[in-house]
C-alpha positions, 0 to 999 in steps of 0.5 A: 221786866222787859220793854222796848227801851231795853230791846233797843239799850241792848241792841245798840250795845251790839252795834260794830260785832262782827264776825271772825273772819268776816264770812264765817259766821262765827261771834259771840251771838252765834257762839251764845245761840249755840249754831254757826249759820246765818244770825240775823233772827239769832241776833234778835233772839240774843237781844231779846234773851239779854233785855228780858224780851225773849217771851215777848218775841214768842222764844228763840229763832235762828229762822226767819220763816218760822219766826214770821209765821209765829208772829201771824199765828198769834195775831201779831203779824202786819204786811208792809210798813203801815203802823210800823213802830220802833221794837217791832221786829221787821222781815225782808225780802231782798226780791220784793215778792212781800212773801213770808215763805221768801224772807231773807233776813229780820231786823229791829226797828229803831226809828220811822221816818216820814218818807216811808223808811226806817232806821234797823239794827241788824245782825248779819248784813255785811257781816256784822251787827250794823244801823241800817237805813231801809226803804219799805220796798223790800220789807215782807211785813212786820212782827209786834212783840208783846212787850211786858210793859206794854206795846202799841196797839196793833193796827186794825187788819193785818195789812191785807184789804178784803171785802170789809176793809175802808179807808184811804187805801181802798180809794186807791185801790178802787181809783188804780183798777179803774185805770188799769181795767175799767172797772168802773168802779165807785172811789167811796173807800168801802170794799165790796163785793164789786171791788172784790170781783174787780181784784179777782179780774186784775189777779187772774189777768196778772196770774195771780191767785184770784182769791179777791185779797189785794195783798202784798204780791197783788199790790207789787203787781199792780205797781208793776203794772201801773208802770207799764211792766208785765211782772213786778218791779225788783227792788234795789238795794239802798247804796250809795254811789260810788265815791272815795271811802272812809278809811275807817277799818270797818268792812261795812256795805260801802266797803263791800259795794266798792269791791263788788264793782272792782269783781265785776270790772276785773273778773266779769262776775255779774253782781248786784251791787248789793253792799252784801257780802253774800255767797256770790260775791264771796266766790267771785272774791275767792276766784280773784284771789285764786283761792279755793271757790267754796263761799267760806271765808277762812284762814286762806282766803284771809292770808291770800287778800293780805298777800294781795294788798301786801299786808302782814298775813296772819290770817285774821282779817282785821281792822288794818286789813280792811284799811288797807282794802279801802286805800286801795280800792280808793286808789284803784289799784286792788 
C-alpha cells in the first residue's frame, strides 16, 4: 500500500540520475516510461510506479498539463503554495503567468519552509534528477495525491477567492484595491459583492478577465501593480551568484550558470542565467564549440567540449569531464 513516506524513500533513491549525454534525454526513467522527451512528470510517474502510488497521482503522465488539470478535475488541485504539504506534487511556470496551460515543469514536494519556500526533488533540471530549493514565485499551483494511507486534508478552496471566500487574504485583498483604486471598501475579510465589483474594475482596468475571481494571474497583477509596474513582474530563478565552483563532477545549476555567463561574455548569447540547460543555452554551447546548432547534445558535441578542454574525447560526457569544465570556468580559461 503506497504512502507519502514511500514516494518520497524512492524518490530520493533517484537522486544524482542523469541523463547520458547530458542533453539527450535519455536514463533509466525515460527508458522504463517508454518515450525519450522531456521527463519531469515522467519522473514522478516512475516514482509513483515504483512506491506503489501510481493511483494516487491519477496514472501515468509525461505531460504536466494534462497531469494538473486531472488533478483539478478530481478536486485535487490548489493555486500557489497555501496548504502546500511534503508528497504533494508542485507545477511551475518558469514565467510566473500562475497558468495550468503555462506549466514548465512538476516536482514532488520534500519539505516547507516558513519563509514561503520549499525543498523538491525533480527530474529533468539540469539534466538530471537533483533537490531543489524553490521560492513560491514560479509555482502555478499544486496536486494532492490520494494516498492509500491517508493524505491531509485539502485546503478549503482551491486557492482562488470569490464571492463566499473570508479570511485574512481578503483583508489584503480588500486593504490593496483601496490602495490601488479607492474602492472604498470595508477590510471585514468577507468577499462580497461589493469586493466582487472592485476586482472586476482592477481586471478590466489591467485587461484582464473581468470575471470577479481574484486568482492567480490577478494576483501577479496586482503585485505588478502595487509595484508601480504596468505588467506582472517576471520571476527569477533562485542562483547563486557567481563564485569559484566545487570541483565535484556533478553538471548541476552552479556548473550550468557559470557557462551561461561565459556564452554570454564570449558569444553575446542573451541568456537568463537560469542554472538550466535548456534549448537556448544548448545552441549557443553548440555554437562556441562550433558544432552543428541543433539543441541535442550528442556524441559530437561531447567529443567537440573534451577537444576543447583538452580531455580524452570519447564521446560521453562523464564526471571527469565535467571536472574538468569546472577547473576551467573557475580559472577562466573556457
Amino acid at each position: 500500500m503506497g504512502n507519502v513516506q514511500g514516494m518520497l524513500a524512492t524518490a530520493r533513491s533517484l537522486l544524482g540520475t542523469t541523463e547520458k549525454p547530458p542533453g539527450s534525454n535519455r536514463n533509466a526513467i525515460t527508458k522504463w516510461y517508454g518515450f525519450t522527451g522531456p521527463w519531469c512528470d515522467m519522473a514522478v510517474s516512475y516514482v509513483a510506479a515504483h512506491s506503489d502510488n501510481l493511483s494516487a497521482i491519477g496514472g501515468k503522465y509525461a505531460l504536466t498539463t494534462a497531469h494538473a488539470r486531472a488533478f483539478q478535475k478530481k478536486g485535487r488541485w490548489h493555486y500557489g503554495i497555501g496548504g502546500i504539504r511534503p508528497g504533494d506534487i508542485v507545477f511551475f511556470d518558469w514565467s510566473g503567468s500562475r497558468s495550468i496551460g503555462a506549466i514548465d515543469h512538476v516536482g514532488i514536494v520534500e519539505a516547507v519552509h516558513a519563509n514561503r519556500t520549499i525543498t523538491t526533488l525533480e527530474g529533468n533540471t539540469s539534466n538530471a534528477f537533483l533537490r531543489r530549493r524553490r521560492s513560491s514565485a514560479c509555482v502555478v499551483g499544486y496536486g494532492r495525491p490520494a494516498y492509500q494511507a491517508g493524505s491531509a486534508p485539502m485546503p478549503s478552496g482551491d486557492g482562488i477567492l470569490r464571492v463566499g471566500s473570508k479570511g485574512k487574504a481578503v483583508s489584503t485583498l480588500q486593504k490593496n484595491l483601496n490602495t490601488m483604486q479607492q474602492a472604498g471598501l470595508t477590510v471585514d475579510g468577507e468577499f462580497g459583492p461589493a469586493t466582487q465589483k472592485a476586482v472586476k474594475v482592477f481586471q478590466t482596468n489591467h485587461h484582464l478577465l473581468a470575471d470577479g475571481e481574484f486568482g492567480p494571474q490577478s494576483a501577479a497583477m496586482m503585485k505588478a501593480a502595487l509595484a508601480g509596474k504596468t505588467a506582472p513582474i517576471r520571476p527569477r530563478a533562485l542562483i547563486a551568484a557567481a563564485g569559484a565552483l566545487e570541483v565535484d563532477g556533478m553538471f548541476g545549476p552552479a556548473t550550468c550558470a557559470a557557462l551561461q555567463r561565459v556564452l554570454n561574455s564570449r558569444e553575446k548569447a542573451g541568456l537568463e542565467v537560469d542554472g538550466a540547460f535548456g534549448p537556448l543555452t544548448i545552441t549557443a554551447f553548440q555554437k562556441f564549440l562550433k558544432v552543428t546548432a541543433d539543441g541535442i547534445v550528442g556524441p559530437k558535441t561531447v567529443t567537440a567540449l573534451q577537444n576543447h578542454l583538452a580531455v580524452p574525447t570519447s564521446g560521453d560526457w562523464d564526471a571527469a569531464t565535467n571536472r574538468a569544465l569546472q577547473k576551467a570556468l573557475n580559472a577562466g580559461s573556457f
